[in-house]
N, C-alpha and C positions, 0 to 999 in steps of 0.2 A: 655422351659416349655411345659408341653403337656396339652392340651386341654380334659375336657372330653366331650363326643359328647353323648347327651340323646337321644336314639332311642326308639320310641314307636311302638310298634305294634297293629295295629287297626285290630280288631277281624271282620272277614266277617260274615253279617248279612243273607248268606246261607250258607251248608255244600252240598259236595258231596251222592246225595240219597235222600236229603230231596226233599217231596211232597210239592210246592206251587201254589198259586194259585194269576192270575196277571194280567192286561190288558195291551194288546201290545200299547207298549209307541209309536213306528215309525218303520219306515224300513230305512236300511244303503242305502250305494251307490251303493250296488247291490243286494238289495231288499231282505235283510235276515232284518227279524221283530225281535224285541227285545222288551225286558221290562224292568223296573229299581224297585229294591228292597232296598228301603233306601240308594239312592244314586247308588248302583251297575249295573251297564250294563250287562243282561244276554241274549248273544245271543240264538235265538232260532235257533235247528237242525233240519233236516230231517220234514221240513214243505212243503216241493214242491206240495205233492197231498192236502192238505189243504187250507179251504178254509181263510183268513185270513184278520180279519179290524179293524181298528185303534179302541182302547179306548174293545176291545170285552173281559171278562176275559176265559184265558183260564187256563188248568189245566201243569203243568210243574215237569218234573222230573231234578233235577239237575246234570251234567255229569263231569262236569268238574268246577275248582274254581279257578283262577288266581290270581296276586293283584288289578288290576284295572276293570278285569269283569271276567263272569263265560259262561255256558254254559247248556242247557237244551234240553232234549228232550219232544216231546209235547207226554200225556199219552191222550188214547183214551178214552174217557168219555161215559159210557152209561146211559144210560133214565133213568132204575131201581131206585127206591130209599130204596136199598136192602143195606146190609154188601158194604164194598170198598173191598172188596178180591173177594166178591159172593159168601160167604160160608154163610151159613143159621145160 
């Protein structure tokens, strides 16, 4: 007798590109910061010259998406409170 076996696929609550915005949940055991989006662990990238502290929101581009976490690069935030492209 065969078994049927119900496989569900749980849709990620980020997509590769998308702009979020998030405070850094903690830092791993080698001190790369993350944040968590409805359950997901998104490691942050290319943060070494930044400055970085628990609970701070920062602004995140998404680079990559796995099943159990993703990856983000941090976007550089300016003062202006102008367009988010800088086009007038």
């Amino acid at each position: 007798m065969v078994e049927k076996i119900k496989v569900t696929i749980q849709k990620q609550p980020v997509k590769v590109g998308e702009v979020i915005r998030a405070s850094i949940f903690g830092f791993g055991k080698k001190g790369n910061p993350f944040v968590k989006v409805n359950g997901l662990v998104i490691y942050i990238k290319n943060f070494e010259n930044k400055k970085l502290v628990l609970r701070k929101m920062i602004s995140l581009r998404i680079i990559k998406v796995c099943t159990k976490f993703a990856f983000a690069d941090i976007i550089k935030e300016d003062n202006s409170k102008g367009e988010k492209d800088g086009r007038a």
